[in-house]
LOFI-674820 format. One record per residue (C-alpha): x, z, y; chain; residue in one letter. Coordinates in nm, 2 decimals, always signed. Layout:
% residues N
<r c1="X" c3="Z" c2="Y" mol="A" type="A"/>
...
This chain:
% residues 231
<r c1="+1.69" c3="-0.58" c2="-0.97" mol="A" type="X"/>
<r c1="+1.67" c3="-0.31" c2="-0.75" mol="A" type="X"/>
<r c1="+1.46" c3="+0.02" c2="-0.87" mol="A" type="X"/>
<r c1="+1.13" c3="+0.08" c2="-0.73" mol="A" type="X"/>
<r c1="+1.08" c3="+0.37" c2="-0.50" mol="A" type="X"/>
<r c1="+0.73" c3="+0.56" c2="-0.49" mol="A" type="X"/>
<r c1="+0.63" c3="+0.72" c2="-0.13" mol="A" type="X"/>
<r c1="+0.38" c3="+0.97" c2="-0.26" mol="A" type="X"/>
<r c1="+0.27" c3="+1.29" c2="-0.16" mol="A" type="X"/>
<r c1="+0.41" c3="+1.55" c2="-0.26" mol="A" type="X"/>
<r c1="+0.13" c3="+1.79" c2="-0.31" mol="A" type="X"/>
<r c1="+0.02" c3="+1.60" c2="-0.59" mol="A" type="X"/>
<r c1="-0.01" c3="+1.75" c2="-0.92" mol="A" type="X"/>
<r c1="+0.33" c3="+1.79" c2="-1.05" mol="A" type="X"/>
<r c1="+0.23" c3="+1.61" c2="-1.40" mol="A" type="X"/>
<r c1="+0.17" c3="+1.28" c2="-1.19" mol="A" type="X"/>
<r c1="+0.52" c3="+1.34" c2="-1.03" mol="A" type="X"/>
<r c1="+0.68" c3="+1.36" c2="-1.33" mol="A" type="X"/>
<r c1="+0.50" c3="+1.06" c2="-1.48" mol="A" type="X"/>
<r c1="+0.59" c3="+0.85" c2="-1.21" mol="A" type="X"/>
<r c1="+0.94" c3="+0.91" c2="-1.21" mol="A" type="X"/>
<r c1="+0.94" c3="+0.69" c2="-1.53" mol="A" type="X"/>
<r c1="+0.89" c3="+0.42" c2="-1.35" mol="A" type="X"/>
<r c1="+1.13" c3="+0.41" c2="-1.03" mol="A" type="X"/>
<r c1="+1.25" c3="+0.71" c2="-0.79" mol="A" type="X"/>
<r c1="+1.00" c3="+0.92" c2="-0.62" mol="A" type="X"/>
<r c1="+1.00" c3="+1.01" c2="-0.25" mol="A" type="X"/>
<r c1="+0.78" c3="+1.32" c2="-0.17" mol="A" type="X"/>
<r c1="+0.63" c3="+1.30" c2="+0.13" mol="A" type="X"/>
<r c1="+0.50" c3="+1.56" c2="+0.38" mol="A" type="X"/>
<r c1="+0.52" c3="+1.66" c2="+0.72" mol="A" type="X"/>
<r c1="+0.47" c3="+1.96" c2="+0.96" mol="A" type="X"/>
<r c1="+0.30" c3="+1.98" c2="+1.29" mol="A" type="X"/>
<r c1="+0.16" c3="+1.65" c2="+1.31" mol="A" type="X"/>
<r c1="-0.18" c3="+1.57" c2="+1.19" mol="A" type="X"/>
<r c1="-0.45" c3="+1.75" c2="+0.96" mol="A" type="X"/>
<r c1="-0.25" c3="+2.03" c2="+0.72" mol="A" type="X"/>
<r c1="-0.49" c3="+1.92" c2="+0.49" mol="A" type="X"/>
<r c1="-0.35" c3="+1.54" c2="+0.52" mol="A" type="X"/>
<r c1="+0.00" c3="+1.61" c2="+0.61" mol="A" type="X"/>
<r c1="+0.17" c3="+1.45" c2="+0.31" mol="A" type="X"/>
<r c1="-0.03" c3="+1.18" c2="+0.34" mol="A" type="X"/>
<r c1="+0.17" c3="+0.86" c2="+0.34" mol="A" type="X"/>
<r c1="-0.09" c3="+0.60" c2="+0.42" mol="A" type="X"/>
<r c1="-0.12" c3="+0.76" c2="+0.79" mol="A" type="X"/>
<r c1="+0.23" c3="+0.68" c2="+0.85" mol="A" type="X"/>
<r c1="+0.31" c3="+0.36" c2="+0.70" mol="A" type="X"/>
<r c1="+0.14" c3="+0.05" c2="+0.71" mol="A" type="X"/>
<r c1="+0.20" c3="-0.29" c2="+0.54" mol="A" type="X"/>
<r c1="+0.41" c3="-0.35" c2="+0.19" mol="A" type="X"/>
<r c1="+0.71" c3="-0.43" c2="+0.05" mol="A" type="X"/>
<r c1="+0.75" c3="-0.76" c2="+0.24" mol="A" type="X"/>
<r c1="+0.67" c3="-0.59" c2="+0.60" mol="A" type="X"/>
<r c1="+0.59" c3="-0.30" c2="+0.70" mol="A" type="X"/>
<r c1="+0.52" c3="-0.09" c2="+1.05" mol="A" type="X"/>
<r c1="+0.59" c3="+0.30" c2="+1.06" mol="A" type="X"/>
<r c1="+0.48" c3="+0.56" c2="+1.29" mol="A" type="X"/>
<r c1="+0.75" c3="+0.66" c2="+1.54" mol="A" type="X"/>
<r c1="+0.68" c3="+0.99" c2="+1.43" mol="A" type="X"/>
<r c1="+0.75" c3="+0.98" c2="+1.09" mol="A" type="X"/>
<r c1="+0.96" c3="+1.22" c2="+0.98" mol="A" type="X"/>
<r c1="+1.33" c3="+1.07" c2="+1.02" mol="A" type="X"/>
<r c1="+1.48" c3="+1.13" c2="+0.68" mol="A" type="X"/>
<r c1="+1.16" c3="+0.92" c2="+0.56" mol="A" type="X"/>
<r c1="+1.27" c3="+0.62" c2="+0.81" mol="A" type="X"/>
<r c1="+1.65" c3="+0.66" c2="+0.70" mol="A" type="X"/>
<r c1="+1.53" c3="+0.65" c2="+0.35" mol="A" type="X"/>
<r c1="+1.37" c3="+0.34" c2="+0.42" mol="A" type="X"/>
<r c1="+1.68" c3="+0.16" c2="+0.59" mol="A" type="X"/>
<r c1="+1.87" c3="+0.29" c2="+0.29" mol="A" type="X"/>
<r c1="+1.64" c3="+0.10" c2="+0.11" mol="A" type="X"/>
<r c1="+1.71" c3="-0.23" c2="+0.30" mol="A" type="X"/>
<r c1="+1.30" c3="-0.23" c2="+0.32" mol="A" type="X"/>
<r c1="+1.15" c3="-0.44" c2="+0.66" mol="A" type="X"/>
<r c1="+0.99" c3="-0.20" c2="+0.84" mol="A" type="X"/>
<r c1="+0.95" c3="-0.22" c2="+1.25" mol="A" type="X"/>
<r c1="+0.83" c3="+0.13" c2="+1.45" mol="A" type="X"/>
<r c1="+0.45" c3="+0.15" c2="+1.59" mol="A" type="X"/>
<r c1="+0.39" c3="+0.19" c2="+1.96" mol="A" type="X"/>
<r c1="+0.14" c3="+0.49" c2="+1.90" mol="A" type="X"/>
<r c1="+0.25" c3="+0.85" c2="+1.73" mol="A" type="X"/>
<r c1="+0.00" c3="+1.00" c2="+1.46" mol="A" type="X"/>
<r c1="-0.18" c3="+1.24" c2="+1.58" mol="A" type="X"/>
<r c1="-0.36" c3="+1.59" c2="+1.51" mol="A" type="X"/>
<r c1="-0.75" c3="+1.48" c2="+1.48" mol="A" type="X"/>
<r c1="-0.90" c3="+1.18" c2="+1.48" mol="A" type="X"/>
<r c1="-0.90" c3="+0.87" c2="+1.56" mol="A" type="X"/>
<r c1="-0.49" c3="+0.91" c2="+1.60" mol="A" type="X"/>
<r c1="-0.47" c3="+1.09" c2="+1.25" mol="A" type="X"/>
<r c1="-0.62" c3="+0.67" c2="+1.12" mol="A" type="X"/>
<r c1="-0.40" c3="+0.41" c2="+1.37" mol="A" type="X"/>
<r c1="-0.19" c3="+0.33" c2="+1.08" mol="A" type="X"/>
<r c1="-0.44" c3="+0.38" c2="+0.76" mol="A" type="X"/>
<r c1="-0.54" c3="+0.01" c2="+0.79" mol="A" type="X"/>
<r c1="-0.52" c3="-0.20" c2="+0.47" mol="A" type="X"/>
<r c1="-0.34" c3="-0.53" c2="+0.46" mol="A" type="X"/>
<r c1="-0.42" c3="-0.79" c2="+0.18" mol="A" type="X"/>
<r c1="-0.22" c3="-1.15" c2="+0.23" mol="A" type="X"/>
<r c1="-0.51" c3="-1.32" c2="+0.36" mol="A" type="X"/>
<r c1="-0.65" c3="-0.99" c2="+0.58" mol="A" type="X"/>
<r c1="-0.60" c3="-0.69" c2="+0.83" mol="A" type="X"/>
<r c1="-0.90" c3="-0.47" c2="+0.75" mol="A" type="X"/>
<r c1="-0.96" c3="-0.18" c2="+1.00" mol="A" type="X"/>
<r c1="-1.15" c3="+0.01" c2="+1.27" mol="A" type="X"/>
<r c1="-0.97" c3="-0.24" c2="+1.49" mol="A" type="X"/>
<r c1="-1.06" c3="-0.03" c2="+1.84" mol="A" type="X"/>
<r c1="-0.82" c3="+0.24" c2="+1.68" mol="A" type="X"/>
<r c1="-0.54" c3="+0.02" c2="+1.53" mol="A" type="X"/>
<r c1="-0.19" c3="+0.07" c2="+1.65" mol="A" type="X"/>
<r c1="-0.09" c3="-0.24" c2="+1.85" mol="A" type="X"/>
<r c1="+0.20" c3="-0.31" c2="+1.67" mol="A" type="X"/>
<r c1="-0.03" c3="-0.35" c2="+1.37" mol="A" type="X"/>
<r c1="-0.20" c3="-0.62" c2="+1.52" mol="A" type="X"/>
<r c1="+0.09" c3="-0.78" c2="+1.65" mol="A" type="X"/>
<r c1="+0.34" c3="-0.79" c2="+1.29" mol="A" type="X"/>
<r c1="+0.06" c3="-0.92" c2="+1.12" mol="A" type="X"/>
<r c1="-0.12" c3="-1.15" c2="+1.37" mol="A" type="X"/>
<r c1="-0.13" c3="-1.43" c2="+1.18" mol="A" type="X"/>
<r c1="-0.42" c3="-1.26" c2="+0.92" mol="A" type="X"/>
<r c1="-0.74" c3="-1.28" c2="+0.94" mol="A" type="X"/>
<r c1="-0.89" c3="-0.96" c2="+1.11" mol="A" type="X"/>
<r c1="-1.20" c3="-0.80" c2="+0.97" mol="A" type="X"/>
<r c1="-1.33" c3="-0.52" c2="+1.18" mol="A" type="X"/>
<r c1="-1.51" c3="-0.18" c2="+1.02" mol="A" type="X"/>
<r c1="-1.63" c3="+0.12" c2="+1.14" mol="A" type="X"/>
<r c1="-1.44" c3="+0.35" c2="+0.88" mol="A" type="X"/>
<r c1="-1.06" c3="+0.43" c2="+1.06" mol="A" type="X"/>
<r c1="-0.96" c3="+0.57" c2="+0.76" mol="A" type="X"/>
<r c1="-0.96" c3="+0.23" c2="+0.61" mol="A" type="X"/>
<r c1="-0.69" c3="+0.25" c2="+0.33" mol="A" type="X"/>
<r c1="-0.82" c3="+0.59" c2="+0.23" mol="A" type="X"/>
<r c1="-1.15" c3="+0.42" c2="+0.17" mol="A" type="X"/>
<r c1="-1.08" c3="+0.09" c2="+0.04" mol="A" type="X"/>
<r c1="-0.81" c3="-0.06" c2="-0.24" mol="A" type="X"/>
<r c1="-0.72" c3="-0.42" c2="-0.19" mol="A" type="X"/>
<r c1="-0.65" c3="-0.58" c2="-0.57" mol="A" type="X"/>
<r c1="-0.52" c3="-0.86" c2="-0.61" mol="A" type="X"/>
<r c1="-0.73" c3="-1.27" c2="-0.55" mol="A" type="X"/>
<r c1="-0.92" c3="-1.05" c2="-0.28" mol="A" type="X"/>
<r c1="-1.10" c3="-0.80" c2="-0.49" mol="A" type="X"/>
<r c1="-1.13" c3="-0.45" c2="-0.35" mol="A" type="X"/>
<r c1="-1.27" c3="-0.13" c2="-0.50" mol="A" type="X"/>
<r c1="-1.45" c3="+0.09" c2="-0.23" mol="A" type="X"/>
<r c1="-1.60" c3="+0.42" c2="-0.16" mol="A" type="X"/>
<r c1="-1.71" c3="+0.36" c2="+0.15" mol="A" type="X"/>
<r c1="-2.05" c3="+0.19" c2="+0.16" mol="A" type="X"/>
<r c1="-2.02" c3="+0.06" c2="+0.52" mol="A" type="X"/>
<r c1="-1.68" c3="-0.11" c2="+0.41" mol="A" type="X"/>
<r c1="-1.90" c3="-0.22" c2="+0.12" mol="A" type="X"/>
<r c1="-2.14" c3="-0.41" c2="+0.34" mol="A" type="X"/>
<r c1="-1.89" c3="-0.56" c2="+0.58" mol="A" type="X"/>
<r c1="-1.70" c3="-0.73" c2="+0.30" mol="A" type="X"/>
<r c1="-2.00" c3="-0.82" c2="+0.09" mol="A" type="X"/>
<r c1="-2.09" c3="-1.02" c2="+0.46" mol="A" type="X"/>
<r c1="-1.76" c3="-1.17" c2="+0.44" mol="A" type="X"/>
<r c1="-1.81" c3="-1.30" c2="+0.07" mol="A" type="X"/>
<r c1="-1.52" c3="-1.09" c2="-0.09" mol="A" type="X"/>
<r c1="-1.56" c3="-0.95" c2="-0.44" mol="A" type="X"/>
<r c1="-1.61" c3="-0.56" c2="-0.38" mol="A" type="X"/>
<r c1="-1.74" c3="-0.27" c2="-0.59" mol="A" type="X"/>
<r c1="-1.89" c3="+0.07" c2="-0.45" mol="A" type="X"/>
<r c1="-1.82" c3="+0.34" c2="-0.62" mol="A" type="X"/>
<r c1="-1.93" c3="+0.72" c2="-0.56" mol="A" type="X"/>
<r c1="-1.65" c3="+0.96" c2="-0.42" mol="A" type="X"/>
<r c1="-1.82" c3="+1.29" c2="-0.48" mol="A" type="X"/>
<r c1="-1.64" c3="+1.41" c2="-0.79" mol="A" type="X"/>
<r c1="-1.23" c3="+1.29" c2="-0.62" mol="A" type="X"/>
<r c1="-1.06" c3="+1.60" c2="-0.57" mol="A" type="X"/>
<r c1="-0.91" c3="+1.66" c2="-0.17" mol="A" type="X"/>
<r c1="-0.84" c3="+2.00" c2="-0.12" mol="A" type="X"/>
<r c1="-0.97" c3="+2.13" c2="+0.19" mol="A" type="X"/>
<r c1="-1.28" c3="+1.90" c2="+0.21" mol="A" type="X"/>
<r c1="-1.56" c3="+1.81" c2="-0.05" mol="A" type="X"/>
<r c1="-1.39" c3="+1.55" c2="-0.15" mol="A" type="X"/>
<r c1="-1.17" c3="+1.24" c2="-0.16" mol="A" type="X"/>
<r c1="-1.16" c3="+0.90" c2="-0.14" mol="A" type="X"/>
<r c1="-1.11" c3="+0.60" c2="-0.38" mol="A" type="X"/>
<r c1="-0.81" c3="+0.40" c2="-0.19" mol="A" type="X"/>
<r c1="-0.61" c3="+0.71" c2="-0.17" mol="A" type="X"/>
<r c1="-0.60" c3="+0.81" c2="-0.55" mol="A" type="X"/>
<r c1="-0.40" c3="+0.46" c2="-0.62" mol="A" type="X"/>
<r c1="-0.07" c3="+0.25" c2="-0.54" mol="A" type="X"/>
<r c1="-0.06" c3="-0.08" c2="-0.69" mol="A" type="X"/>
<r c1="+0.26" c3="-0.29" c2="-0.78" mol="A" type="X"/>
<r c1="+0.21" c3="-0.64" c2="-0.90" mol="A" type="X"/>
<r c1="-0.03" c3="-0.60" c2="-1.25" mol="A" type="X"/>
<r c1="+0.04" c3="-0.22" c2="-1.26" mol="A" type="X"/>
<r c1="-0.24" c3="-0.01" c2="-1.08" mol="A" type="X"/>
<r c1="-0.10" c3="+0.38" c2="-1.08" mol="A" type="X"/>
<r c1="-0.39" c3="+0.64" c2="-1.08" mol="A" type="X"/>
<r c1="-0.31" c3="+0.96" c2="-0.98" mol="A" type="X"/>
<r c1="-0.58" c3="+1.10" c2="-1.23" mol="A" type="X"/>
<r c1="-0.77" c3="+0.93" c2="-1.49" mol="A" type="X"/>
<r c1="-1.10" c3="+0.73" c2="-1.52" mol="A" type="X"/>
<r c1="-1.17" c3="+0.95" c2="-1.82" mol="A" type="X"/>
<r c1="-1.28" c3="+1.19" c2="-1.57" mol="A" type="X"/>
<r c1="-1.45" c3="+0.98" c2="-1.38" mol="A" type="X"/>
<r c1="-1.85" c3="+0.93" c2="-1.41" mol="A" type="X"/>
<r c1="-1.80" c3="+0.59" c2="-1.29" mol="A" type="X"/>
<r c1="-1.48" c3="+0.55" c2="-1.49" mol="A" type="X"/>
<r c1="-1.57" c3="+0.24" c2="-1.71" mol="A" type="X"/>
<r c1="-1.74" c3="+0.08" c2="-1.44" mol="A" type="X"/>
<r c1="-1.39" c3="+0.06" c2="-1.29" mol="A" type="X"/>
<r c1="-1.16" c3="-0.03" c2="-1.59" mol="A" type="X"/>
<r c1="-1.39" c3="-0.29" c2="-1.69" mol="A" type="X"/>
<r c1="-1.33" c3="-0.45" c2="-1.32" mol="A" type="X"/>
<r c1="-1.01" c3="-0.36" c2="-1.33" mol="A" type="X"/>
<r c1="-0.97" c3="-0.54" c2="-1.67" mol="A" type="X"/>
<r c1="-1.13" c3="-0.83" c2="-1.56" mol="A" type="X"/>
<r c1="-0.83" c3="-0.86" c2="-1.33" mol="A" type="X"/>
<r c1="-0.57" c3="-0.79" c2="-1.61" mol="A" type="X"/>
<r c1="-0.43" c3="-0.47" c2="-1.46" mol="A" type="X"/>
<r c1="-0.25" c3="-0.26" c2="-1.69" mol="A" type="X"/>
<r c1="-0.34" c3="+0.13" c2="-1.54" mol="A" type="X"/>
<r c1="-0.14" c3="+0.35" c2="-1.56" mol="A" type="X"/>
<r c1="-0.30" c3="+0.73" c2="-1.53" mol="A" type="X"/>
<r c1="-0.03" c3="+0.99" c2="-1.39" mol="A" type="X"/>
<r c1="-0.17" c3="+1.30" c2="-1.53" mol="A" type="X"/>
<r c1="-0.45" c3="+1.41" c2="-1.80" mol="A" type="X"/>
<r c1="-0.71" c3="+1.50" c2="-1.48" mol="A" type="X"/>
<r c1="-1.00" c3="+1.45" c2="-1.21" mol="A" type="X"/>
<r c1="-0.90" c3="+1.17" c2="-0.99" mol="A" type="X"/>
<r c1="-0.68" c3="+1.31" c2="-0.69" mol="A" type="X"/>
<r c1="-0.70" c3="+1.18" c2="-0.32" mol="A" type="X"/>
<r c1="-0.31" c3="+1.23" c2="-0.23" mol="A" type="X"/>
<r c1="-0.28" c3="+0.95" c2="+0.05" mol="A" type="X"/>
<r c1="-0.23" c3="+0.64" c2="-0.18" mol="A" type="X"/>
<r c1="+0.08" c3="+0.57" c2="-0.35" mol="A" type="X"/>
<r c1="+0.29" c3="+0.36" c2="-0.14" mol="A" type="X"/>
<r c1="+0.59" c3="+0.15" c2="-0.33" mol="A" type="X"/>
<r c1="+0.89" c3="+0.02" c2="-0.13" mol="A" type="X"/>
């Protein structure tokens, strides 16, 4: 079986880092000149999709994109390069469940659309969709974004709201849910940990329900690092 390989940030705290590598290799990410310095490690604004398919920003930082050939992962290029400020820092921060495409779909990168055409599309008004939003598994999401809330409540999916205000971003007041987590089959990694959390039990106990076994990367507030992509 070949060994997992993490995409994460690599701005994180270094405690997470090393906790991490227990589990598979670990790809730091970052990049220079391209978007927000605040966001520039930041993986979900570059890739988009998971292991099975995925679509990359033609900007991505080439030893990222050989990495990922080395890795024999499917990936195909976006049409669109991530940009500076907003809306082209979010083309590729949409989230994709195997039943959904869920995005600010005015701002998603063609190619998006195209790879994955044969989802079902829900549109939102929050670009920075996968930041917001974690997709679990039998189409249960955790949120922190309480338009996304609404727009999937609509749609009859099983979603929980939970406050942001205390997730740690450096450079802005504060973070967001989707982008303190990575999940791989029934293992959820945290890049913090719900003991920190004032809504903490609220989430375990859903994410219990679901039979996830969480994994907490360091002894800390919940960090915002840009989601924890596995390939």
């Amino acid at each position: 079986m070949a060994i997992k390989s993490f995409i994460i940030n690599k701005e994180i705290p270094h405690q997470a880092i090393t906790t991490l590598k227990q589990f598979g290799e670990v790809i730091l990410f970052t990049s220079e000149n391209i978007t927000y310095q605040q966001v520039a490690g930041h993986p979900d604004l570059f890739f988009c999709g998971d292991r099975g398919r995925c679509v990359v920003a033609p900007n991505t930082p080439v030893k990222y994109i050989n990495r990922l050939k080395e890795r024999g992962v499917s990936f195909v290029l976006g049409s669109q390069s991530v940009g500076e400020s907003y809306p082209y820092s979010a083309i590729y921060n949409a989230v994709i469940t195997s039943r959904y495409v869920i995005h600010n779909l005015s701002i998603t990168d063609p190619v998006i659309l195209e790879t994955f055409g044969y989802l079902e599309k829900i549109n939102i008004k929050q670009g920075y969709s996968r930041c917001s939003l974690l997709p679990l598994k039998e189409n249960h999401f955790i949120t922190s974004d309480q338009g996304i809330y609404k727009v999937l409540k609509k749609h009859n999916l099983n979603v929980i709201y939970i406050n942001p205000s205390t997730i740690l971003l450096p450079g802005f007041e504060h973070g967001f849910f989707g982008g303190v987590a990575g999940v791989d089959d029934d293992t959820l990694f945290l890049i913090g940990s719900l003991s920190y959390f004032p809504e903490g039990e609220k989430v375990r106990a859903y994410l219990d329900r679901l039979n996830y076994t969480i994994v907490e990367l360091y002894d800390g507030s919940l960090f915002d690092g840009g989601s924890i992509l596995i390939v």
